[in-house]
Biopython code that builds the backbone (N, CA, C, O; Angstrom):
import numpy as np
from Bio.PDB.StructureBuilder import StructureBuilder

atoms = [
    (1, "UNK", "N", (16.800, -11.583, 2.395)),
    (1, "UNK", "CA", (16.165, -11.053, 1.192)),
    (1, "UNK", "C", (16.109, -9.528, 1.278)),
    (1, "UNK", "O", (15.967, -9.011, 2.386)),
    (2, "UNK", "N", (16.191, -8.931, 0.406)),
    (2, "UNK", "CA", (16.172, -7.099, 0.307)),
    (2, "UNK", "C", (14.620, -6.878, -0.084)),
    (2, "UNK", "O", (14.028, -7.874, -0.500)),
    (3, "UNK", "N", (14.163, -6.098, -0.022)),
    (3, "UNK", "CA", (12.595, -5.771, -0.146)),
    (3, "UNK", "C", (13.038, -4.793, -1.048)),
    (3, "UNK", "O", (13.807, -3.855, -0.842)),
    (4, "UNK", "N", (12.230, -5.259, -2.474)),
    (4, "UNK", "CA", (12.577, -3.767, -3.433)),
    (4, "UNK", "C", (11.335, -2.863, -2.619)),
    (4, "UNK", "O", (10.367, -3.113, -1.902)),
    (5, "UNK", "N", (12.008, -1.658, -3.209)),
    (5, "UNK", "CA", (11.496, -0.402, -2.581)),
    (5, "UNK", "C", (11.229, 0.713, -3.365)),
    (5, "UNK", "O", (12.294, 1.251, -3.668)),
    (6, "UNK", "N", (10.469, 1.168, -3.727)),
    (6, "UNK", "CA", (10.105, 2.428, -4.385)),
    (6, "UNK", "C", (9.723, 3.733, -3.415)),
    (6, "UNK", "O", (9.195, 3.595, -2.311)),
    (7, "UNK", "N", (10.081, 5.040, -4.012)),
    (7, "UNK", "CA", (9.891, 6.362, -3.217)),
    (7, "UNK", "C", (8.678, 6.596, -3.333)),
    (7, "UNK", "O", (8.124, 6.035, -4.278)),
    (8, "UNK", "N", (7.746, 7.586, -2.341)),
    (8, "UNK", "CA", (6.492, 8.283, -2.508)),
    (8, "UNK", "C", (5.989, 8.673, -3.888)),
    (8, "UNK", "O", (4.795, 8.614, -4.181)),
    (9, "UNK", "N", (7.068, 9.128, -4.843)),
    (9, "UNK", "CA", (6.773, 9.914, -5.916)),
    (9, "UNK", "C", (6.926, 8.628, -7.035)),
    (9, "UNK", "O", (6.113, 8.572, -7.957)),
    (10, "UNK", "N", (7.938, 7.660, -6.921)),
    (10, "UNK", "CA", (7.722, 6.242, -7.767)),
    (10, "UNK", "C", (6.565, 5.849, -7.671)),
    (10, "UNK", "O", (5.938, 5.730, -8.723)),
    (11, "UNK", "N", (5.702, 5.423, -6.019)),
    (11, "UNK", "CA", (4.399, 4.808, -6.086)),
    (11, "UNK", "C", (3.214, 5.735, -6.628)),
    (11, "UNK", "O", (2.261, 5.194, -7.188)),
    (12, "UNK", "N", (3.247, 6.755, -6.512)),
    (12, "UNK", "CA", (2.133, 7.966, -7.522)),
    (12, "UNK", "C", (2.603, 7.183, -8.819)),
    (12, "UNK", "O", (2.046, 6.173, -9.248)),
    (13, "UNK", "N", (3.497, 7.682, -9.272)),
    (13, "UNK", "CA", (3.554, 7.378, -10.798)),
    (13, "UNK", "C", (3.093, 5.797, -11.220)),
    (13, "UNK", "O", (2.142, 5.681, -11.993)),
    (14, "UNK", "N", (3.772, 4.591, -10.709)),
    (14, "UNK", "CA", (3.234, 3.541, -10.634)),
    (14, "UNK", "C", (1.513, 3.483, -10.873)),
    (14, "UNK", "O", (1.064, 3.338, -12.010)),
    (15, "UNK", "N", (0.630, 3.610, -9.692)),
    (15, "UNK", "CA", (-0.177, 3.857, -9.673)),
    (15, "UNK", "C", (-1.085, 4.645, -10.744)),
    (15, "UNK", "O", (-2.290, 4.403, -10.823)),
    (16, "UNK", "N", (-0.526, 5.491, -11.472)),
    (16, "UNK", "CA", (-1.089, 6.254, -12.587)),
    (16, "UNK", "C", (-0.915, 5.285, -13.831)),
    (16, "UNK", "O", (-1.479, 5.262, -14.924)),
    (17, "UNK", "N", (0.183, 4.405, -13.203)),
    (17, "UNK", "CA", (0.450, 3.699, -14.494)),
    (17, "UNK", "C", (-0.589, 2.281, -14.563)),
    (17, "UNK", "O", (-0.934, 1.960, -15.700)),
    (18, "UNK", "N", (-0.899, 1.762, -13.863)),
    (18, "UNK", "CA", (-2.208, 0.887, -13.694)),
    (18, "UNK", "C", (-1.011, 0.196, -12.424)),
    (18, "UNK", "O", (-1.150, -1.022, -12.317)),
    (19, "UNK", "N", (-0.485, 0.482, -11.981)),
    (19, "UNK", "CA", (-0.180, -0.242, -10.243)),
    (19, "UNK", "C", (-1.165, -0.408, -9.402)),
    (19, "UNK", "O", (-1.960, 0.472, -9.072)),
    (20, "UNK", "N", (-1.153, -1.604, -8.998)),
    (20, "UNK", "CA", (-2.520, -1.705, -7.640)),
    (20, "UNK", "C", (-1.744, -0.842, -6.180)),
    (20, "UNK", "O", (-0.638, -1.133, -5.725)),
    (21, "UNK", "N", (-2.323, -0.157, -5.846)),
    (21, "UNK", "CA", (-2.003, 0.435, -4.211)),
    (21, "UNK", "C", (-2.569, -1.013, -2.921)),
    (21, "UNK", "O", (-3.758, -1.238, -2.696)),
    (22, "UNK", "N", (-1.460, -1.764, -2.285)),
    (22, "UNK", "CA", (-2.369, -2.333, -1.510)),
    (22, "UNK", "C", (-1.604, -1.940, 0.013)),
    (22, "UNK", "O", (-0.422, -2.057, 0.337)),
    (23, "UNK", "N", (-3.242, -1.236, 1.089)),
    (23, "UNK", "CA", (-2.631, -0.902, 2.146)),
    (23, "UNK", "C", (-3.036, -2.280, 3.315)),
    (23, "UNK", "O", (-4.169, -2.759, 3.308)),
    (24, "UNK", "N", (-2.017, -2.763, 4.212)),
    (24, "UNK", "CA", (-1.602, -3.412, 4.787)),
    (24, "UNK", "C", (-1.728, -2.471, 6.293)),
    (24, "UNK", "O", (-0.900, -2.746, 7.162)),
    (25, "UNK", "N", (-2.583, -1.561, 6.537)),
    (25, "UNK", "CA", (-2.914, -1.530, 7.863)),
    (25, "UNK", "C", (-3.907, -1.404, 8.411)),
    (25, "UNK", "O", (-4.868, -1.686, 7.695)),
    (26, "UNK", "N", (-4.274, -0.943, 9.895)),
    (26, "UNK", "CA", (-5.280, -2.120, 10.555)),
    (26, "UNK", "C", (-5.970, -1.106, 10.094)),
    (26, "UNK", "O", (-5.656, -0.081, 9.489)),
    (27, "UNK", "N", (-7.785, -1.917, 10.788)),
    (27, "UNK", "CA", (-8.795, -0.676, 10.785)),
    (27, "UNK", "C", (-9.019, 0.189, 10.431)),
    (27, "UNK", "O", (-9.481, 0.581, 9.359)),
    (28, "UNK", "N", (-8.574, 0.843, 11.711)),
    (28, "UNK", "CA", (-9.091, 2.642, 12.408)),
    (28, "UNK", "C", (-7.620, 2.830, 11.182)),
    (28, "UNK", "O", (-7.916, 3.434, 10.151)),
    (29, "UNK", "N", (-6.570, 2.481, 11.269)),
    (29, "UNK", "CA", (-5.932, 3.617, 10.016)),
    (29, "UNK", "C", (-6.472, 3.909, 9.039)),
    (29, "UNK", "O", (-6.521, 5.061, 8.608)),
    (30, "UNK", "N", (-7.127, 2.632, 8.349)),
    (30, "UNK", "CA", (-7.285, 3.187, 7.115)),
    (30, "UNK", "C", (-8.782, 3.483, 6.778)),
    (30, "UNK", "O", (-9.220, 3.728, 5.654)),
    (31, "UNK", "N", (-9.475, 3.420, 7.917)),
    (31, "UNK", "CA", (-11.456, 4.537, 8.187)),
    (31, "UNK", "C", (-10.799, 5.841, 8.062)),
    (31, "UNK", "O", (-11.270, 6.735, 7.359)),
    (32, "UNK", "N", (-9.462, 5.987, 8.897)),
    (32, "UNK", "CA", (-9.303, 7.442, 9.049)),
    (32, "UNK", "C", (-8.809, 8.283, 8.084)),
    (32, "UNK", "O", (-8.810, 9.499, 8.273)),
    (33, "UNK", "N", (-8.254, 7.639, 6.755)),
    (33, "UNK", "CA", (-7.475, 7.990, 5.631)),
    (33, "UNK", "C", (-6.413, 6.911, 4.537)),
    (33, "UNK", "O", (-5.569, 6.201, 5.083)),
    (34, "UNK", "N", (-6.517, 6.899, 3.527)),
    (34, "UNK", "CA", (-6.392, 6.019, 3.172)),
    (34, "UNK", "C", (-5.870, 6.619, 1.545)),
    (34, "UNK", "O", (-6.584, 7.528, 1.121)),
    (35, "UNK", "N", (-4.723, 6.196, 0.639)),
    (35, "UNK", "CA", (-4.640, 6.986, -0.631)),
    (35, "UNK", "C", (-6.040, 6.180, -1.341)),
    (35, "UNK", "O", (-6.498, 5.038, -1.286)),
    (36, "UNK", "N", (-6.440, 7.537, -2.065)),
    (36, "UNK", "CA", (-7.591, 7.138, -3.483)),
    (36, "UNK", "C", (-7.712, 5.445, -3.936)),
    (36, "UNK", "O", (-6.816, 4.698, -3.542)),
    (37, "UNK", "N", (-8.523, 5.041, -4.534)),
    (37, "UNK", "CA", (-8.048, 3.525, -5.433)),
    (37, "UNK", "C", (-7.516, 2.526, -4.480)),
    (37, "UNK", "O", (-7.758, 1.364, -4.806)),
    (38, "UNK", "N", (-6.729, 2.720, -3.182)),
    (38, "UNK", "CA", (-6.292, 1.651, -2.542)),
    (38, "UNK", "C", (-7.253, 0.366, -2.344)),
    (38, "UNK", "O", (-8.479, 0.299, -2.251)),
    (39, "UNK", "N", (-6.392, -0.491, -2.317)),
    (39, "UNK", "CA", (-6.995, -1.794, -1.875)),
    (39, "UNK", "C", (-6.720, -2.506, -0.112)),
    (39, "UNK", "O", (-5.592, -2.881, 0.209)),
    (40, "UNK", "N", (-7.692, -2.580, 0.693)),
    (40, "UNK", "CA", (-7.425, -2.802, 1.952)),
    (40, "UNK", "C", (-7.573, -4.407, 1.945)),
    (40, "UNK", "O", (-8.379, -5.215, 1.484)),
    (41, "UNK", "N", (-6.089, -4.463, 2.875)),
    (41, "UNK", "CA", (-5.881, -6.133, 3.284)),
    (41, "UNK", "C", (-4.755, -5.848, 4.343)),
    (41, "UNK", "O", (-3.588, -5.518, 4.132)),
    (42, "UNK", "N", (-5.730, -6.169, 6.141)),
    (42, "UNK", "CA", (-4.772, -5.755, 6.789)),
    (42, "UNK", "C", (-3.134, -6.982, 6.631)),
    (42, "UNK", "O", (-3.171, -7.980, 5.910)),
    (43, "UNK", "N", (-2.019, -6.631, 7.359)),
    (43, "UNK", "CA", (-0.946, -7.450, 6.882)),
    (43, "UNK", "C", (-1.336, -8.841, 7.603)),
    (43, "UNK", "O", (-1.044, -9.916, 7.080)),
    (44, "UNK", "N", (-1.783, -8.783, 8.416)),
    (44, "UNK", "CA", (-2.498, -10.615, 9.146)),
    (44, "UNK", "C", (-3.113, -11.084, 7.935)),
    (44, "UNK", "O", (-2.603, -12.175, 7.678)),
    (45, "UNK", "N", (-4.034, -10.751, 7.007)),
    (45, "UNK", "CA", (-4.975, -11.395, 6.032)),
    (45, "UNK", "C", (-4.377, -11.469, 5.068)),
    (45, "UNK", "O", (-5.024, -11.934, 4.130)),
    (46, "UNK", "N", (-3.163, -11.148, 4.817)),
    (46, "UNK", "CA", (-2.200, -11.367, 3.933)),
    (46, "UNK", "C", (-1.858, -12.725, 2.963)),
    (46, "UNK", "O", (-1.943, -13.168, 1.818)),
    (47, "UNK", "N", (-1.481, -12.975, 4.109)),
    (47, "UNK", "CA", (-1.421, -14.551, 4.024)),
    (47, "UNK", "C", (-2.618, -15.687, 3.086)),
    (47, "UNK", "O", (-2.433, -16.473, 2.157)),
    (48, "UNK", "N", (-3.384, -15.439, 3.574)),
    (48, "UNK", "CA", (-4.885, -15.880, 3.193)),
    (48, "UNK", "C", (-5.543, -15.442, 2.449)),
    (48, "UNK", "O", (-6.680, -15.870, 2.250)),
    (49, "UNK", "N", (-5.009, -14.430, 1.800)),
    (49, "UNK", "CA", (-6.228, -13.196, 0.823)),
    (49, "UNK", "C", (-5.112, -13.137, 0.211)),
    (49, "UNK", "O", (-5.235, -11.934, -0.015)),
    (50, "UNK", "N", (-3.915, -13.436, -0.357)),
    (50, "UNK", "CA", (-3.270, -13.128, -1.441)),
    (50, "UNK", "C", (-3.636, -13.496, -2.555)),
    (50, "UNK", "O", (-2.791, -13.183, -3.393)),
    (51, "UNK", "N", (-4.689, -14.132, -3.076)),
    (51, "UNK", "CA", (-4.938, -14.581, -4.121)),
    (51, "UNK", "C", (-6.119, -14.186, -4.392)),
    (51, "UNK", "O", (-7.019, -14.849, -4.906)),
    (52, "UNK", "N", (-6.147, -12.790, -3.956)),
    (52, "UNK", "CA", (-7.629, -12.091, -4.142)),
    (52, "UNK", "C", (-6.606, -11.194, -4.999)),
    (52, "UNK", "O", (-7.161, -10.399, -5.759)),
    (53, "UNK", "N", (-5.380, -11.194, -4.998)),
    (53, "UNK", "CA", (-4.717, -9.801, -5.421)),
    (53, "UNK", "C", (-4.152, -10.525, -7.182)),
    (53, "UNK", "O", (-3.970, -11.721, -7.406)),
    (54, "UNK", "N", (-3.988, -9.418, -8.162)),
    (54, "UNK", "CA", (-3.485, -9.404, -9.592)),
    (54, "UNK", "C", (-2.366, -9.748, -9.598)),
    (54, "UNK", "O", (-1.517, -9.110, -8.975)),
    (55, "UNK", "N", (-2.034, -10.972, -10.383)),
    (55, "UNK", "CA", (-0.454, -11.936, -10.618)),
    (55, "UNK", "C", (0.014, -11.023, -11.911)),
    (55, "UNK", "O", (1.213, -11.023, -12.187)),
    (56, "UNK", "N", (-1.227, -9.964, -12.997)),
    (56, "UNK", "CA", (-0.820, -9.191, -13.784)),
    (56, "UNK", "C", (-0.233, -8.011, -13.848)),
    (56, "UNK", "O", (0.221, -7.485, -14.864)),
    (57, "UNK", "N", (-0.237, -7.425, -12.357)),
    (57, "UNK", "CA", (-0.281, -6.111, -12.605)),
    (57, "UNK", "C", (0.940, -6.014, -11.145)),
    (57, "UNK", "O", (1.043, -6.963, -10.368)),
    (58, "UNK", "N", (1.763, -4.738, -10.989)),
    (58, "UNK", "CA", (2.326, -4.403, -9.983)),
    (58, "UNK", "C", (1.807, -4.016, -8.964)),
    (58, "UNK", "O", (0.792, -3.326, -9.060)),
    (59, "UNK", "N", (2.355, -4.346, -7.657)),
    (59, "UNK", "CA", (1.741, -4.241, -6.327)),
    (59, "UNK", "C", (2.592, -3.055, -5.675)),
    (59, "UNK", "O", (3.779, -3.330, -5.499)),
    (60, "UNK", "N", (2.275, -2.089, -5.383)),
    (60, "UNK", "CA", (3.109, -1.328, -4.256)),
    (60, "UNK", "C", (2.120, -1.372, -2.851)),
    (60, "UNK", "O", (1.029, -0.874, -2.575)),
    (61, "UNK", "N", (2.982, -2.139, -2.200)),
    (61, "UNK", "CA", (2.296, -2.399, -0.706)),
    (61, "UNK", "C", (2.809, -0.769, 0.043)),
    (61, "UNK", "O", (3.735, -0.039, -0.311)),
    (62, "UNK", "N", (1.773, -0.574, 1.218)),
    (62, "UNK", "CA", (1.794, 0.757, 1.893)),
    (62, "UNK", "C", (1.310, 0.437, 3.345)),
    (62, "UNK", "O", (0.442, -0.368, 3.684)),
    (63, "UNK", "N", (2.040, 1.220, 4.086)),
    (63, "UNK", "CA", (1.365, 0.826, 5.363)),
    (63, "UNK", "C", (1.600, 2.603, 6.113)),
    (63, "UNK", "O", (1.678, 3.608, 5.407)),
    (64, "UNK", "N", (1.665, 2.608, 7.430)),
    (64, "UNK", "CA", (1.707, 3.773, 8.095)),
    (64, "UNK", "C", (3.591, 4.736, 7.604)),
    (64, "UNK", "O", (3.845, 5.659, 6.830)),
    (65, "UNK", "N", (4.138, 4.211, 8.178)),
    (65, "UNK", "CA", (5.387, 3.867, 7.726)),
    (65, "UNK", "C", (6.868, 3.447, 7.072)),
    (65, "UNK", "O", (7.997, 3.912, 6.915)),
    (66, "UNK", "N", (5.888, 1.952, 6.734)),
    (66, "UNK", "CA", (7.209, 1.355, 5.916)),
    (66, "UNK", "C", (7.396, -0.134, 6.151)),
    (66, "UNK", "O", (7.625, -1.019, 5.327)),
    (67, "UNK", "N", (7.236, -0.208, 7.551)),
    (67, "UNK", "CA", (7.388, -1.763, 8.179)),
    (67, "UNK", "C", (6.970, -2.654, 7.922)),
    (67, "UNK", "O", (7.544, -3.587, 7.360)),
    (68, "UNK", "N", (5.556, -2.585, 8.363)),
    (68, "UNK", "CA", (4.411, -3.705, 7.520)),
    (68, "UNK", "C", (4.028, -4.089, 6.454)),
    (68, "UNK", "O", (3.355, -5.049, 6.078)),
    (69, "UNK", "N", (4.747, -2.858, 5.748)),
    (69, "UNK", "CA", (4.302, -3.067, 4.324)),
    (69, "UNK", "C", (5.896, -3.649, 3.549)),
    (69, "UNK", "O", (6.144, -3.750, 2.348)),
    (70, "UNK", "N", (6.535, -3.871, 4.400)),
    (70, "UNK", "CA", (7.721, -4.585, 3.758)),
    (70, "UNK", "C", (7.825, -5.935, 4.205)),
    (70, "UNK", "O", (8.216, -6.811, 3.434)),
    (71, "UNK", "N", (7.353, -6.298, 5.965)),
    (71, "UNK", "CA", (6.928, -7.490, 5.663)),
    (71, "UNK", "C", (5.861, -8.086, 4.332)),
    (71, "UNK", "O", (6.230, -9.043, 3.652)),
    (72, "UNK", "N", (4.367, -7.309, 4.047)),
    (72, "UNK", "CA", (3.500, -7.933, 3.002)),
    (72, "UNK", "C", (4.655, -8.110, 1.865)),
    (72, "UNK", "O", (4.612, -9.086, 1.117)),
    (73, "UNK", "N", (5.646, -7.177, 1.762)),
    (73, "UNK", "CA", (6.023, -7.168, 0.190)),
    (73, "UNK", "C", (7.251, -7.984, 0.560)),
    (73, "UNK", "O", (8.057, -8.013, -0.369)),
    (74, "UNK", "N", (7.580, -8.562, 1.490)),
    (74, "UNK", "CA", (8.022, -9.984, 1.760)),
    (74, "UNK", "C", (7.614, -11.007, 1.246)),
    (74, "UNK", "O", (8.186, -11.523, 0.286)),
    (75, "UNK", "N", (6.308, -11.595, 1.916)),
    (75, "UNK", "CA", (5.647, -12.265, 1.678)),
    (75, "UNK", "C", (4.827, -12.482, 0.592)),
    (75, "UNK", "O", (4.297, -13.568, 0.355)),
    (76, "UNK", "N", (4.677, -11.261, -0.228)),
    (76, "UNK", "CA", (3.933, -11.679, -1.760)),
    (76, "UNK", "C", (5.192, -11.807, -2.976)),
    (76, "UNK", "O", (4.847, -12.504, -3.931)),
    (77, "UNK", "N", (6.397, -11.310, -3.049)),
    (77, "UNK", "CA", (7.720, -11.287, -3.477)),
    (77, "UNK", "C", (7.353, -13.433, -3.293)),
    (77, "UNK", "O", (6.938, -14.036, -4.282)),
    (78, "UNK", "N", (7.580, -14.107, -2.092)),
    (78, "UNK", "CA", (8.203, -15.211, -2.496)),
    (78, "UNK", "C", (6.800, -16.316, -2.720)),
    (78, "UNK", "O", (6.802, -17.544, -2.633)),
    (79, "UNK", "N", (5.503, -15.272, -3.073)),
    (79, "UNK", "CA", (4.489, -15.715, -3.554)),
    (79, "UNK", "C", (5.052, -15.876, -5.492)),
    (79, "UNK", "O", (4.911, -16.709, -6.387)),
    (80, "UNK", "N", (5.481, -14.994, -5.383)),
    (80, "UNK", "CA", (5.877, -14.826, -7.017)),
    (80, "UNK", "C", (4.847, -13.591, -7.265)),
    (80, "UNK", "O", (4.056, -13.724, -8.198)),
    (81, "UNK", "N", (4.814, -12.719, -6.699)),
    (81, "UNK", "CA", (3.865, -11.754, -7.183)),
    (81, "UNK", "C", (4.844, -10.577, -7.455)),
    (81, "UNK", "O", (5.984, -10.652, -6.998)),
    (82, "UNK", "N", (4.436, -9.438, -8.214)),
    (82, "UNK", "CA", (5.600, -8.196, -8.501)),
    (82, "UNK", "C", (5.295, -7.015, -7.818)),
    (82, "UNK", "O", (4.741, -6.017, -8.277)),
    (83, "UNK", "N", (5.790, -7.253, -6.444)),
    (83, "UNK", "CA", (5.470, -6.086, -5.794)),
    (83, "UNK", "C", (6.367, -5.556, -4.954)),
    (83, "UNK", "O", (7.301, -6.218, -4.501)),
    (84, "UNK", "N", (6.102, -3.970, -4.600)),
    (84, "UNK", "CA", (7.478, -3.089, -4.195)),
    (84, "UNK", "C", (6.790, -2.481, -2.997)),
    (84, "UNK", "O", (5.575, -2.307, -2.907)),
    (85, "UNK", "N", (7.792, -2.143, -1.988)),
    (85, "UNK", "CA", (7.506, -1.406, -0.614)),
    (85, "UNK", "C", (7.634, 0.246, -0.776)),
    (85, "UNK", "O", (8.611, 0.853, -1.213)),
    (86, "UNK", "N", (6.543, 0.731, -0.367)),
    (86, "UNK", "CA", (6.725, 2.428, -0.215)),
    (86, "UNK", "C", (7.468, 2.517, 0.673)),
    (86, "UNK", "O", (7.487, 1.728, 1.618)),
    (87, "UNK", "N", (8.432, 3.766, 0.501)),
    (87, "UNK", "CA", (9.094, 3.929, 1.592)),
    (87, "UNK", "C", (8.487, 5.312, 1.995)),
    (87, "UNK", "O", (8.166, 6.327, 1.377)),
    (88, "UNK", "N", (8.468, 4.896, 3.343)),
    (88, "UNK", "CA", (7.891, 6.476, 4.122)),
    (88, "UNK", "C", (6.436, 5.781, 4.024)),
    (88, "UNK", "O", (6.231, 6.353, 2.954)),
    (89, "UNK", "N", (5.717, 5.333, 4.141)),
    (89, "UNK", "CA", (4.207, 4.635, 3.894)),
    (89, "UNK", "C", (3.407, 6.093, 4.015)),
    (89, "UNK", "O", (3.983, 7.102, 3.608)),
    (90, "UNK", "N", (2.115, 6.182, 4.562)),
    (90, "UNK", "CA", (1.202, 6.700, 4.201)),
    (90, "UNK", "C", (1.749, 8.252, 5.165)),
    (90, "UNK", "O", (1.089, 9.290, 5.211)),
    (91, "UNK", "N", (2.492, 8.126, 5.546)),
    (91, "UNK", "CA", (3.207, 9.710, 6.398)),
    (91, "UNK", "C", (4.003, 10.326, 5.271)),
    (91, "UNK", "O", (4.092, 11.550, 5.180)),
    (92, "UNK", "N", (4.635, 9.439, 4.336)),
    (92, "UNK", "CA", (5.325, 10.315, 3.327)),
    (92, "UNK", "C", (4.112, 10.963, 2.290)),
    (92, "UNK", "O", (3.953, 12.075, 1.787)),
    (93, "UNK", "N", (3.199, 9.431, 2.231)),
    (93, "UNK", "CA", (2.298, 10.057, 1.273)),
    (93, "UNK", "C", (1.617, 11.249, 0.921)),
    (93, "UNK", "O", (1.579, 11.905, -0.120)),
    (94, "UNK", "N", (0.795, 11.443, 2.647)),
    (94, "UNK", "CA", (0.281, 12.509, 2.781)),
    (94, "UNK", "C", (1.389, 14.092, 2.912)),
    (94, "UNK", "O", (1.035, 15.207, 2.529)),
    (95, "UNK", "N", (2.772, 13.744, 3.566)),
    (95, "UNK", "CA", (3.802, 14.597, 3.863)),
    (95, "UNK", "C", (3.827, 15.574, 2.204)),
    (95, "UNK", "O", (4.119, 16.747, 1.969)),
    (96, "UNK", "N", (3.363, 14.406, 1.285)),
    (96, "UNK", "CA", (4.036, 14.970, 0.008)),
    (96, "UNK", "C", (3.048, 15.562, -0.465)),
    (96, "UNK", "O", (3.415, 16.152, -1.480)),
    (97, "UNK", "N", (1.377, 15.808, -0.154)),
    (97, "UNK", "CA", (0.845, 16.810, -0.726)),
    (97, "UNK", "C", (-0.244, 15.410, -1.266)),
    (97, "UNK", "O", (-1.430, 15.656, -1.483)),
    (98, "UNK", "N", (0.116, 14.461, -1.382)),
    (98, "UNK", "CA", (-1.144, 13.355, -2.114)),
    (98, "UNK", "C", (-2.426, 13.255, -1.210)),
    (98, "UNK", "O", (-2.430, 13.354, 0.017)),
    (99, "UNK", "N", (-3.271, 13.090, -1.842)),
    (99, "UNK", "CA", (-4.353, 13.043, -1.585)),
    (99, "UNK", "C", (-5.001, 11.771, -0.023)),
    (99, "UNK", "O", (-4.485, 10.726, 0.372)),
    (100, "UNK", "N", (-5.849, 12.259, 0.305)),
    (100, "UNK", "CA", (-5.934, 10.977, 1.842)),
    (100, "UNK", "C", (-7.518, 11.241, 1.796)),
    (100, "UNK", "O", (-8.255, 12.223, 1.885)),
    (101, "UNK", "N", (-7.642, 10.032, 1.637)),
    (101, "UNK", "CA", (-9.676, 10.131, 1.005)),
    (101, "UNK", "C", (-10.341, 8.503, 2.728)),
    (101, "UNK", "O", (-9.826, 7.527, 3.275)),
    (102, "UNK", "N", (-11.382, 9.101, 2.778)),
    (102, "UNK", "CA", (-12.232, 8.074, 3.754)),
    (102, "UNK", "C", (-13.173, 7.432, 2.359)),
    (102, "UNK", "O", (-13.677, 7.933, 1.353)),
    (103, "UNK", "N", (-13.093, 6.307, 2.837)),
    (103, "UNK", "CA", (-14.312, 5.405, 2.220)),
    (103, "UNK", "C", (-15.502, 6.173, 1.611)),
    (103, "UNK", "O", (-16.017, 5.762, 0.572)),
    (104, "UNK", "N", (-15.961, 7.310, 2.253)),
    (104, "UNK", "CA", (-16.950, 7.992, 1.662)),
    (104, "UNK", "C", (-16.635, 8.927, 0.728)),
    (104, "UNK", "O", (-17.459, 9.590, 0.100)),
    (105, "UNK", "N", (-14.636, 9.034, 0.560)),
    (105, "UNK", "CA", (-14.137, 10.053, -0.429)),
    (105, "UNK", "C", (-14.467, 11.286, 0.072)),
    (105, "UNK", "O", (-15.139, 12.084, -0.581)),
    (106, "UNK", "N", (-14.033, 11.521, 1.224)),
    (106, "UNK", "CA", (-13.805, 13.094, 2.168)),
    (106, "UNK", "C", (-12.545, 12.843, 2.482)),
    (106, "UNK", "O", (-11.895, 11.802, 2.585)),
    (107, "UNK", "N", (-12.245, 14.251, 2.651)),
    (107, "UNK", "CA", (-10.890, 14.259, 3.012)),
    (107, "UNK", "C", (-10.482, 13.553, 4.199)),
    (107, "UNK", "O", (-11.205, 13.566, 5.195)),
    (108, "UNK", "N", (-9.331, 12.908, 4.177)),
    (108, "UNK", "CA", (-8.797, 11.647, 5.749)),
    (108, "UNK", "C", (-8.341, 12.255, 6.384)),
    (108, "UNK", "O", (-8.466, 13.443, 6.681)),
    (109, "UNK", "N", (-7.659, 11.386, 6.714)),
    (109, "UNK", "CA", (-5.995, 11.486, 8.044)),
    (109, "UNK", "C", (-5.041, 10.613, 7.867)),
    (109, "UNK", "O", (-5.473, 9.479, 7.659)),
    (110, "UNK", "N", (-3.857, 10.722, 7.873)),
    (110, "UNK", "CA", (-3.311, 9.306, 8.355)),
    (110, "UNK", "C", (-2.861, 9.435, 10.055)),
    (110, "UNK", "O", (-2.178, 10.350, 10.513)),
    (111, "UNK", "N", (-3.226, 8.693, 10.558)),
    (111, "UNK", "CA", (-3.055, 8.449, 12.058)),
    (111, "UNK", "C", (-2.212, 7.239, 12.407)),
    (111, "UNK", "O", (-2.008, 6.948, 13.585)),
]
sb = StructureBuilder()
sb.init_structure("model")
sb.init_model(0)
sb.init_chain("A")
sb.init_seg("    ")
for serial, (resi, resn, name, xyz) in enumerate(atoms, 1):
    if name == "N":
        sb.init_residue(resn, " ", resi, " ")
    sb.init_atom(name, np.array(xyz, "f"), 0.0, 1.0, " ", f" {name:<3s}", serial, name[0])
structure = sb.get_structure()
């Protein structure tokens, strides 16, 4: 199977467009920084919590990278759900100038 894939600057726009952001990594990544609006579901709870997620709306899964978040967008793809892999995950994100907010909405990290 090919994992559709969208660029850093596709998932901004997405996202502006009513796209759900869902990040797929552990913990401490995403206490430490995390994009705005995201939705946390590490990629283990995936499985089990997919049906916490919108069958209406587009999914761009995100992870540190790229990896994990192409397995989730594996696995919700043959859920029947409409969702696309960032490429470059949350290193391109932040690389590109986007915003990286903590739970309390201070500025993050990605680590």
């Amino acid at each position: 199977m090919t994992v559709p894939e969208v660029s850093v600057d596709e998932s901004a726009q997405l996202a502006r467009e009513g796209a759900l952001l869902l990040d797929v990594r552990n913990d401490d990544e995403w206490t430490a920084g995390h994009a705005p609006d995201a939705t946390y579901m590490t990629l283990s709870q995936v499985p089990a919590r997919c049906g916490e997620l919108p069958r209406d709306r587009r999914i761009v899964a995100i992870c540190r990278v790229g990896g994990r978040s192409a397995k989730a967008t594996e696995l919700l793809v043959a859920q029947g759900y409409d969702v696309v892999n960032m490429v470059g995950g949350m290193q391109a994100w932040a690389a590109a100038g986007l915003p990286v907010v903590t739970d309390a909405g201070d500025p993050g990290t990605v680590i």
